[in-house]
RODO-2510 file (C-alpha; in nm, 4 decimals, decimal comma):
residues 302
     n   res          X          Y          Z
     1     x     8,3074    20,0898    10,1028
     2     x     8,6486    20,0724    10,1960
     3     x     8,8768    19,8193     9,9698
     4     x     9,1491    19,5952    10,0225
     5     x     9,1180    19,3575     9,6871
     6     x     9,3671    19,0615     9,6371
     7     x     9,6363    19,1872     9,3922
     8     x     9,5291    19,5756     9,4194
     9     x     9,7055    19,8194     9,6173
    10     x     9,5528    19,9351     9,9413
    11     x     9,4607    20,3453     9,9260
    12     x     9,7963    20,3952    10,1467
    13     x     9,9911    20,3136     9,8532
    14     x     9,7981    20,6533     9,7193
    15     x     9,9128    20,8586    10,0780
    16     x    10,2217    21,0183     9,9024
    17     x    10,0926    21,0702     9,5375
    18     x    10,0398    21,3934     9,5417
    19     x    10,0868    21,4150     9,1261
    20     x     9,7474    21,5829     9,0366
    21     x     9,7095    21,9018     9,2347
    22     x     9,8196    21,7703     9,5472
    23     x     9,6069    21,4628     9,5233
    24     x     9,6763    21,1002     9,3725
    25     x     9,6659    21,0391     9,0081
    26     x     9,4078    20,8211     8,9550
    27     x     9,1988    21,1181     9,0739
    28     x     9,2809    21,2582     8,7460
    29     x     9,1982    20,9656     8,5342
    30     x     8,8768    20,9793     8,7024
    31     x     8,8237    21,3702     8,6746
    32     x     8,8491    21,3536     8,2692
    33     x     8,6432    21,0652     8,2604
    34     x     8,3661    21,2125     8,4591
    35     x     8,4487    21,5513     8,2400
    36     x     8,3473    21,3641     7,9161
    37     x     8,0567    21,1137     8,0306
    38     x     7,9005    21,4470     8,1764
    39     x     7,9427    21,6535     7,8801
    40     x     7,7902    21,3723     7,6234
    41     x     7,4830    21,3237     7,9382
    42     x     7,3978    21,6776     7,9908
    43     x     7,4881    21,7937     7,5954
    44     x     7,2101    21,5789     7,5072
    45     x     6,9495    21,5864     7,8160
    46     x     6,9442    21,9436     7,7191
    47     x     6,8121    21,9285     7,4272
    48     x     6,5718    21,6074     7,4468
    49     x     6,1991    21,7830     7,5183
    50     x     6,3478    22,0202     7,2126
    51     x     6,4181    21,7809     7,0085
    52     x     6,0390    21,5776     7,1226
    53     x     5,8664    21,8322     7,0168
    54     x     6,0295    21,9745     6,7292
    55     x     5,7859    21,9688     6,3808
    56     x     5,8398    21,7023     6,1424
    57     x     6,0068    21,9298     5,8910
    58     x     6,2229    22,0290     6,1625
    59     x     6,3454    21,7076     6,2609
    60     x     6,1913    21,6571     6,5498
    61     x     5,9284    21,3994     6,6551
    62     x     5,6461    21,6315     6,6677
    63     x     5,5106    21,5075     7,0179
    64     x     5,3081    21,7549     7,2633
    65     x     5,4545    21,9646     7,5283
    66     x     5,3184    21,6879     7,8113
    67     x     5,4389    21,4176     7,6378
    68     x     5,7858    21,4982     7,6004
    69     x     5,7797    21,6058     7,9576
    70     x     5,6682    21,2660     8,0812
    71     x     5,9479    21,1233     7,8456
    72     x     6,1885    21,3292     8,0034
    73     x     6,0737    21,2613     8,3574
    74     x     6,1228    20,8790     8,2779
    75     x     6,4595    20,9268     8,1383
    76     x     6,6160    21,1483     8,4500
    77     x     6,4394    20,9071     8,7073
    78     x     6,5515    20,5939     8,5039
    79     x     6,8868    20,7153     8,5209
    80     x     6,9447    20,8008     8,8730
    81     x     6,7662    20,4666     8,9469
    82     x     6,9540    20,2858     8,7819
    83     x     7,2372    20,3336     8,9997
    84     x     7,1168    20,0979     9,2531
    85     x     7,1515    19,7886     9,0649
    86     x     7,4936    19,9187     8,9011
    87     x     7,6225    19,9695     9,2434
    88     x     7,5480    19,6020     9,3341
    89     x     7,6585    19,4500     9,0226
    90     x     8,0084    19,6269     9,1018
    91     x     8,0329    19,5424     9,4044
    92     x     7,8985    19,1902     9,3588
    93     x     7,9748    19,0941     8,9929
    94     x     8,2243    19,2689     8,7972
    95     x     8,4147    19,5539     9,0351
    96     x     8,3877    19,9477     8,9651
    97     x     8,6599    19,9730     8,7286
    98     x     8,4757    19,7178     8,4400
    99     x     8,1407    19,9203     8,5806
   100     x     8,2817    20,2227     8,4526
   101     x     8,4586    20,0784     8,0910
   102     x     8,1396    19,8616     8,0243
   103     x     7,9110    20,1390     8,1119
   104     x     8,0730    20,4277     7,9176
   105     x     8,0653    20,1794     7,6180
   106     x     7,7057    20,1493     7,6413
   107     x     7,6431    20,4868     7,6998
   108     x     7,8751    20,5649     7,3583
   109     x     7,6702    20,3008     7,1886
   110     x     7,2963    20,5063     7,2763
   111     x     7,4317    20,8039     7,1741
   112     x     7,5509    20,6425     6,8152
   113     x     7,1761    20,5485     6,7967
   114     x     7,0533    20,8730     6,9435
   115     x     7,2136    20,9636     6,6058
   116     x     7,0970    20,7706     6,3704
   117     x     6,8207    20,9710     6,1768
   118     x     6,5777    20,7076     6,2213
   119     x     6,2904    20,7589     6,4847
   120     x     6,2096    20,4060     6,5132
   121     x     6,5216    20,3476     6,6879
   122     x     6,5323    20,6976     6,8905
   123     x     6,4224    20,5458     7,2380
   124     x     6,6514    20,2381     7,1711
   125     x     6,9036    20,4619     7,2489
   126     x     6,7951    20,6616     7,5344
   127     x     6,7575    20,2883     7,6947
   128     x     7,1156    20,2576     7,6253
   129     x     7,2428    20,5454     7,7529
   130     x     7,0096    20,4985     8,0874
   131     x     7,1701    20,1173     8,1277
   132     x     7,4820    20,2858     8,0874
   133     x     7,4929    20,5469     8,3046
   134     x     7,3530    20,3419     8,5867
   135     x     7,6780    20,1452     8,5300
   136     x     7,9337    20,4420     8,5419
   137     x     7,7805    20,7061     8,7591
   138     x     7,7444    20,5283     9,0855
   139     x     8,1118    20,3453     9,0771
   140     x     8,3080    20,6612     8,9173
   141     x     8,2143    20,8236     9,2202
   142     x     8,2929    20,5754     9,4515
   143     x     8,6338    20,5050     9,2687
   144     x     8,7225    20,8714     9,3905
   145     x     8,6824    20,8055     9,7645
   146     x     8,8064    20,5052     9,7063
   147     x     9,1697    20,6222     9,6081
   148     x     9,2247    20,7370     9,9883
   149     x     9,2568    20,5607    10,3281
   150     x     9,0418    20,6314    10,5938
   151     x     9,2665    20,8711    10,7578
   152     x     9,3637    21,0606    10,4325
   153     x     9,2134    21,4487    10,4825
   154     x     9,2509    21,5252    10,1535
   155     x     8,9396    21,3609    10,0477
   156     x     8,6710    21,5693    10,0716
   157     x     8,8853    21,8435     9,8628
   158     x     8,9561    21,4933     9,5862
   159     x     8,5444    21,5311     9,5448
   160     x     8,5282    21,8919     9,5089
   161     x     8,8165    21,8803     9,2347
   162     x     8,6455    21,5865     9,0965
   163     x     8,2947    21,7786     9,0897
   164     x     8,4704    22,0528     8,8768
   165     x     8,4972    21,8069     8,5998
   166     x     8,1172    21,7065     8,6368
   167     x     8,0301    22,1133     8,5841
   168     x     8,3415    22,1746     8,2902
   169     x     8,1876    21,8829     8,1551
   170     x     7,8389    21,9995     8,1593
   171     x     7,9352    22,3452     8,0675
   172     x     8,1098    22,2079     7,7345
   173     x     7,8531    21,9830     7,6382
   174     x     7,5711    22,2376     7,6383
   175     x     7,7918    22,4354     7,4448
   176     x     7,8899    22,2139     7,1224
   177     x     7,5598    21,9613     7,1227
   178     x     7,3437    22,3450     7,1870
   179     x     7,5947    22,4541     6,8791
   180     x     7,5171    22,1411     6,6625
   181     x     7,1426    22,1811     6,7474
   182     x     7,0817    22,4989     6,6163
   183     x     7,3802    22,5338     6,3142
   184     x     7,2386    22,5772     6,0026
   185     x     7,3179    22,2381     5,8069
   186     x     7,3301    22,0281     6,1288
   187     x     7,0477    21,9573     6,3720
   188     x     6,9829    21,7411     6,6375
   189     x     7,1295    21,4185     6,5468
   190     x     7,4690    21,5886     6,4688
   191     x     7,4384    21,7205     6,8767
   192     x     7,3536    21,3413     6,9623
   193     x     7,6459    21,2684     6,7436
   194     x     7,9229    21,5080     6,9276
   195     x     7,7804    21,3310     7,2463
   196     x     7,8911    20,9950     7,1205
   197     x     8,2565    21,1378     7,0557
   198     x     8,2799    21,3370     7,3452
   199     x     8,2227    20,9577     7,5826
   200     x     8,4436    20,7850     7,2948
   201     x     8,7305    21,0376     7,4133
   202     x     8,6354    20,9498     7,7862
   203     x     8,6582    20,5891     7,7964
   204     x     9,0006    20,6185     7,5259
   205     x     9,1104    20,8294     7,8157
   206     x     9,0000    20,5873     8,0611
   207     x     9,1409    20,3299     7,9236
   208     x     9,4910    20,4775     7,8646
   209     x     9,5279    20,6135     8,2277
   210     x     9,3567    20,3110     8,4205
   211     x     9,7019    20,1900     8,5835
   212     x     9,6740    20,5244     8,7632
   213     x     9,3872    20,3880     8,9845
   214     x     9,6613    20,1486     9,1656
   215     x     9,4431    19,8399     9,1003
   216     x     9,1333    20,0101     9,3027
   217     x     8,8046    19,9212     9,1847
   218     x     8,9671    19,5994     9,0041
   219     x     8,7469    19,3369     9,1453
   220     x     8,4618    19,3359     9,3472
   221     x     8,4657    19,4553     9,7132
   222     x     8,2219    19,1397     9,8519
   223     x     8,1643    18,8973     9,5387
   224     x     7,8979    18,6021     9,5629
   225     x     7,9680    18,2908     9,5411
   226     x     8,0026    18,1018     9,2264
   227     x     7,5896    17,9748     9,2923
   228     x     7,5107    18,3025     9,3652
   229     x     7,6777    18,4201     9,0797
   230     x     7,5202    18,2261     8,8528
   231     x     7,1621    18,3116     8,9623
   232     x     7,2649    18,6882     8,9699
   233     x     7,3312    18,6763     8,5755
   234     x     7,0685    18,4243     8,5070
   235     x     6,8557    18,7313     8,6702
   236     x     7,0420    19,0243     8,4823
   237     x     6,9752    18,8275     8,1723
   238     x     6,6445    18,7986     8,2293
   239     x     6,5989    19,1388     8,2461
   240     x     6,7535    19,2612     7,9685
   241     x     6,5377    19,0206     7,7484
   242     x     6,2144    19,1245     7,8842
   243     x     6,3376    19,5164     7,8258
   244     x     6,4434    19,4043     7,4892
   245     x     6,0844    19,2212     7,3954
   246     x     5,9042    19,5273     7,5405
   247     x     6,1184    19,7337     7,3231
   248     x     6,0173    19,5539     7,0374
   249     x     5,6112    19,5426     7,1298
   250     x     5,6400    19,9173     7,1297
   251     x     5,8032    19,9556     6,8185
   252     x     5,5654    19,7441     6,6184
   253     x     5,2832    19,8517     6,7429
   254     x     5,2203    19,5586     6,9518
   255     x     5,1781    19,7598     7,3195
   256     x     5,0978    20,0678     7,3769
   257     x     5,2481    20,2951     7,6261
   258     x     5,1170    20,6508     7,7404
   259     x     5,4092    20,8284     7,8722
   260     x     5,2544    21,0318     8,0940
   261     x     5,0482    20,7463     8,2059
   262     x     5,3321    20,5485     8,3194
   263     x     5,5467    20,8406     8,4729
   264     x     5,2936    20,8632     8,7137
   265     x     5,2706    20,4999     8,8091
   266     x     5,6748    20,5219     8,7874
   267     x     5,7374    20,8243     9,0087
   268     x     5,5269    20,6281     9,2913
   269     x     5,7382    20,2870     9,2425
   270     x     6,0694    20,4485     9,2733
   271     x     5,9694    20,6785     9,5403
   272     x     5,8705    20,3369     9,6805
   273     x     6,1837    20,1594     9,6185
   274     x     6,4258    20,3941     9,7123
   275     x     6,2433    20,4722    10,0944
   276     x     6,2419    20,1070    10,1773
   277     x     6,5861    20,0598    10,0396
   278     x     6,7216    20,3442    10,2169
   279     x     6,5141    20,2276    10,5746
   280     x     6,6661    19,9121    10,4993
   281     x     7,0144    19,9980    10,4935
   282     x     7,0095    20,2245    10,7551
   283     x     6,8580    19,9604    10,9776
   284     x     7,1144    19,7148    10,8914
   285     x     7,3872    20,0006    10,9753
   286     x     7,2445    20,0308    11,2753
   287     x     7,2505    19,6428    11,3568
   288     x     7,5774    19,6439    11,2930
   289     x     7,6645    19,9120    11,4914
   290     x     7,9411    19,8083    11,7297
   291     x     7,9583    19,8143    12,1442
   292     x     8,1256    20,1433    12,2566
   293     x     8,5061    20,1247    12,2943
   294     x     8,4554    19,8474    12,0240
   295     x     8,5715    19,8787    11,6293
   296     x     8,3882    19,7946    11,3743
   297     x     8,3314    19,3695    11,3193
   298     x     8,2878    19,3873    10,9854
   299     x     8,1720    19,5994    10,6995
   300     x     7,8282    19,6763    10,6094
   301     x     7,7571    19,5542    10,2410
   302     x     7,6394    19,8227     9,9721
***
């Protein structure tokens, strides 16, 4: 995943930036973004089966313990799913850096809805924040190893500073949306609510400290060609209007959907998906595997 994108400096130009704890400092635009996204993600995951199953009177939506379990399971999976199309649509479509900005903004947005004190609209939001997050967690990530050549050592110790912001983030959000949750005069649309400003400060952040990344992540690493690019939003668009009419079945009453029904069926279709993806790209890693004494021909696409 290695990128060399007209107009963006090549990692070398990041060799002898050694600005944020020894390391370049686009690591550290990256660290506080990841810090933030994490704290809104895990400062709300943590309270979600609460918050499920929580009376009436208390706020909550009153569902049964193996409901909100199943709704939880769908959420997670969705989530880390997710991150295979996001992937491709950086690296195809838009680049990581616009992955990241458009997906924090969409995760911001769920978490406004997450705190609107309306039920109707509770699961519009989690569908935000998974579309989101499916966006910005795959690309942030690869944005990190990006910043250094191949022969840069100080990589692996980039991710491990990097992964401190991922568990300062998590520890903080607990912390204030757990606070919000259970302070008398708040509740659990206040927590969503702190979620929503804690990515707000992330992608402000973000935004501010981009020029840091030395152009890495600007464009896309192998983009389609203008057919292909056409079809590939014709596609995405499709998509999000069949999610969207779903959406709307389920809210009126139109289509019922048994939560733990469908995790079931779900569990087996991404367990699916991901084993033939993964055989698949290890099999075309393997065709491209060069002759010994030989360098690599070209790069294996994503």
């Amino acid at each position: 995943m290695n990128q060399t994108t007209e107009g963006a400096l090549s990692p070398d130009s990041n060799a002898m930036d050694t600005s944020f704890f020894g390391h370049p400092r686009g690591l550290k635009t990256l660290f506080f973004t990841e810090m933030w996204e994490r704290f809104s993600y895990y400062g709300m995951r943590g309270l979600l089966v609460l918050f499920l199953t929580a009376s009436i009177n208390e706020g909550g939506l009153a569902l049964t313990t193996a409901v909100a379990t199943a709704i939880y399971g769908l959420y997670t999976a969705s989530v880390y799913f997710m991150g295979l199309p996001g992937g491709w649509m950086a690296d195809r479509l838009i680049g990581s850096q616009r992955a990241v900005w458009y997906g924090g903004i969409i995760i911001m947005c769920g978490h406004i809805v997450l705190a609107i004190p309306n039920n109707q609209t509770f699961f519009i939001g989690l569908i935000l924040v998974v579309l989101g997050t499916g966006l910005l967690k795959p690309n942030i990530g690869a944005l990190v190893g990006q910043l250094y050549s191949s022969t840069d050592n100080r990589r692996d110790s980039g991710y491990a500073i990097y992964y401190m912001g991922i568990n300062i983030g998590s520890l903080i959000g607990y912390t204030v949306c757990g606070y919000f949750y259970e302070a008398e005069g708040f509740g659990a649309h206040w927590a969503f609510g702190a979620a929503a400003v804690g990515m707000g400060i992330g992608l402000i952040q973000f935004r501010k400290t981009a020029t840091a990344l030395n152009g890495v992540g600007a464009e896309p690493i192998q983009p389609l060609t203008v057919e292909g690019n056409k079809r590939s939003w014709a596609t995405i668009s499709a998509f999000i209007i069949g999610l969207a009419a779903v959406t709307l079945a389920t809210m009126t009453g139109l289509l019922k959907i048994n939560p733990v029904t469908l995790s079931q069926y779900v569990a087996v279709v991404f367990t699916a998906v991901f084993v033939i993806y993964f055989c698949a790209l290890y099999c075309l890693c393997v065709s491209h595997r060069p002759a010994s004494g030989q360098g690599l021909s070209k790069q294996v696409p994503r």
